[in-house]
Steps between C-alpha positions, in 0.01 A plus 500: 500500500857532331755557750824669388759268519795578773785360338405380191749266288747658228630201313609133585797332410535104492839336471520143460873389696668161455725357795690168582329198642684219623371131374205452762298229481075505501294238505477625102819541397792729594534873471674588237841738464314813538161623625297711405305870686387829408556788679227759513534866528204693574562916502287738635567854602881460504458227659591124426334200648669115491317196406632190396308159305552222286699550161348242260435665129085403535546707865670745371273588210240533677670695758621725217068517440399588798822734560338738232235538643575617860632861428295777653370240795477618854815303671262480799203315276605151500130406443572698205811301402314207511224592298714642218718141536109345413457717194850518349583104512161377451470131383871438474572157526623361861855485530700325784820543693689213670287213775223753539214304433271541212427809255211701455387808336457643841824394696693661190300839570670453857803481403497801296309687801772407726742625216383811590382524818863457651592788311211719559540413890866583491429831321222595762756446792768658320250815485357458875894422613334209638601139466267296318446265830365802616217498225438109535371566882832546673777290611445248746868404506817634402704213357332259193628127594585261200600119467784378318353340163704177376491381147635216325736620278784412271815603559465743252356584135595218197820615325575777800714466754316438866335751694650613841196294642645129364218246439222372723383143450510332772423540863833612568540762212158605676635567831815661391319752314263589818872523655608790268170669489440553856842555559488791224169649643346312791240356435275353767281274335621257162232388176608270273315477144437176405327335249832382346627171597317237604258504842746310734838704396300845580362301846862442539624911420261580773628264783860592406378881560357408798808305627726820397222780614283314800362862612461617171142465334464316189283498188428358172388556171485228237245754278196255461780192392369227668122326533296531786631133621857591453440842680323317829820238438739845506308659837519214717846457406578877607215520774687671820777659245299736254328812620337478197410278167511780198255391156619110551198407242279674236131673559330533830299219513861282520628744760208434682564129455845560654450750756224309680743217604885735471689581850546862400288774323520467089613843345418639136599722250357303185130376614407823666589776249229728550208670722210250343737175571469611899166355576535160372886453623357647811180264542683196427796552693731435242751790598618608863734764367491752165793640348436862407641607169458924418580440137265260420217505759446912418730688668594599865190608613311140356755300715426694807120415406557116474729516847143630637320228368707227589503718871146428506488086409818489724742406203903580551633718220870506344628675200571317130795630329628466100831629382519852567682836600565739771141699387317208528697411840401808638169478430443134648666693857280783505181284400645220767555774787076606486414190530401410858421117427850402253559185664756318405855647327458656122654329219751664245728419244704798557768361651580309148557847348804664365425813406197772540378813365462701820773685622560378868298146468326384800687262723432227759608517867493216735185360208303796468508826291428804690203689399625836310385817683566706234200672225327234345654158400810638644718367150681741231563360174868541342476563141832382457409144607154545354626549148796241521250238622241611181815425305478145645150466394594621136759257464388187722223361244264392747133664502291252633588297876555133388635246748363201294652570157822603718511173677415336135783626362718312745280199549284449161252235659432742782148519538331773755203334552317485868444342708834257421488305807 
């Protein structure tokens, strides 16, 4: 039986934006002068829905595919969005955004469901006048806590003057940059990303943190760097200090290796990417905490599926973050405030940002945003700042995320290869 759609979809409008990026360091290379998004505009019924995803030239084509074909969907059929994601972008090669772990055919369909489904969600509260917590289950808090997320950086971009952030590359760099970003937003819990210098410098960032923050918790992520040896080295050095140990080596059968013998529970974001890598991380006990990623593990409502699952085999949950903007912000709080079992403080990058495209962008208090109350994602976009930033993506040259050619371009025998220690 055909069911005549409430509010079906007029048209859809992608913009890919550009913004600043200072010089952080991954355990791949550095970001580069500007990064990369696309905002998503999804109109129904005079009506506009928000959604916000990656901005790489193979995402955005087929986001551009898939885009044409949504028009005249039900905004309340998101089984429907994800079918018509499965016929419009078909086999279309894998592509990959940042330390997310590997491709597939099926985690790029994800990403372009969750493209969507942020948008769709935000137009369905927007016509309830309901807040899209409110569609995820309901809040079960009020405020959305996040940690303070270090990076190595340099002081600022070759040939441009530094940043207002200075360089980071040591351990006191490290703890003066935890300094300024809790006193900015106050944070109550610090990760470092690691991955970057050698083992015993990033064991010594983390007991200078702990000397500066003793009641702070700690964590860190050296994205899959180091060898299962080196990682067990790392953990005992850190046992007692670390909440947790975040992707310290590559696959789950070397997370297992580590996690059977670490002090603390080993975290992921790269060997659990998806709902069939859950068993196997799961039976082996290779992970005692997931990070849950809308954009790329298929929107809000997948995420609040995997914080079920890892309810069930009694594994903590956190949030992953890339760089991103206010929309995306907002969604990670209302996503975060449903979900009864988030365990340990979100990551974001936001804090690194300079500008947005939403009018009033969300803001931290005491570490946490405040879940919006109002319809939907609880964001409007400015058009002013929407088009200036498009302008930015015109002009930058960049189309396609590339810490290791940036970082060759500085350093020509670079090489991005991991493990490296």
């Amino acid at each position: 039986m055909t069911v005549k759609p409430l509010l079906p979809i007029d048209d859809v409008v992608l913009t890919p934006v550009a913004f600043r990026d200072p010089p952080l360091m991954t355990a791949v290379g550095v970001h580069e002068p500007w990064a990369l998004r696309t905002v998503v505009e999804v109109r129904a019924g005079g009506l506009t829905g928000l959604g916000e995803t990656y901005g790489d030239l193979p995402h955005l084509t087929a986001l551009r595919t898939v885009a044409a074909a949504l028009p005249g969907l039900d905004v309340f059929d998101t089984n429907g969005l994800a079918a018509r994601v499965t016929a419009a972008s078909g086999g279309d090669r894998p592509d990959r955004h940042g330390l997310t772990g590997a491709s597939s055919v099926d985690k790029t369909r994800a990403r372009l469901v969750a493209a969507f489904e942020t948008a769709l969600l935000d137009l369905q509260g927007r016509a309830l006048g309901r807040p899209v917590s409110d569609l995820l289950g309901g809040r079960v808090r009020d405020r959305v806590p996040f940690s303070a997320y270090l990076f190595y950086k340099w002081a600022g971009h070759p040939g441009a003057e530094p940043d207002e952030w200075g360089a980071a590359l040591d351990p006191d760099g490290i703890v003066a940059q935890a300094r300024e970003l809790i006193a900015r937003h106050g944070f109550d819990s610090i990760k470092l990303k690691g991955g970057i210098m050698p083992p015993d410098e990033e064991i010594a960032a983390v007991k200078a943190l702990r000397a500066a923050f003793p009641d702070l918790p700690l964590r860190l992520d050296p994205n899959t760097a180091w060898t299962p040896t080196t990682a067990i080295r790392v953990a005992e050095a850190t046992a007692g200090i670390l909440e947790y140990l975040e992707d310290p080596t590559p696959g789950i059968d070397g997370m297992a290796e580590v996690a059977a013998v670490a002090g603390m529970p080993l975290a992921t974001n790269m060997c659990v990417v998806g709902f069939a890598d859950l068993a196997e991380a799961f039976a082996k006990r290779a992970v005692g905490v997931v990070l849950a990623d809308h954009h790329y593990w298929g929107g809000l409502r997948a995420c609040a599926d995997l914080a079920a699952i890892c309810r069930t085999w009694d594994v903590g949950v956190s949030m992953h973050s890339n760089s991103h903007l206010g929309i995306s912000l907002a969604a990670m709080t209302h996503l975060a405030s449903a979900v009864p079992n988030l365990t340990y403080d979100a990551d974001t990058h936001y804090p690194w940002l300079t500008t947005d495209v939403v009018a009033e962008p969300p803001s931290f208090l005491d570490g946490a945003v405040p879940v919006p109350t109002g319809p939907g994602l609880g964001v409007v976009l400015d058009p002013d700042r929407l088009a200036r930033m498009h302008e930015d993506y015109l002009r930058c040259g960049i189309r396609e995320r590339d810490d290791s050619g940036y970082m060759r371009s500085v350093v020509p025998s670079y090489d991005p290869a991991l493990p490296r220690w």
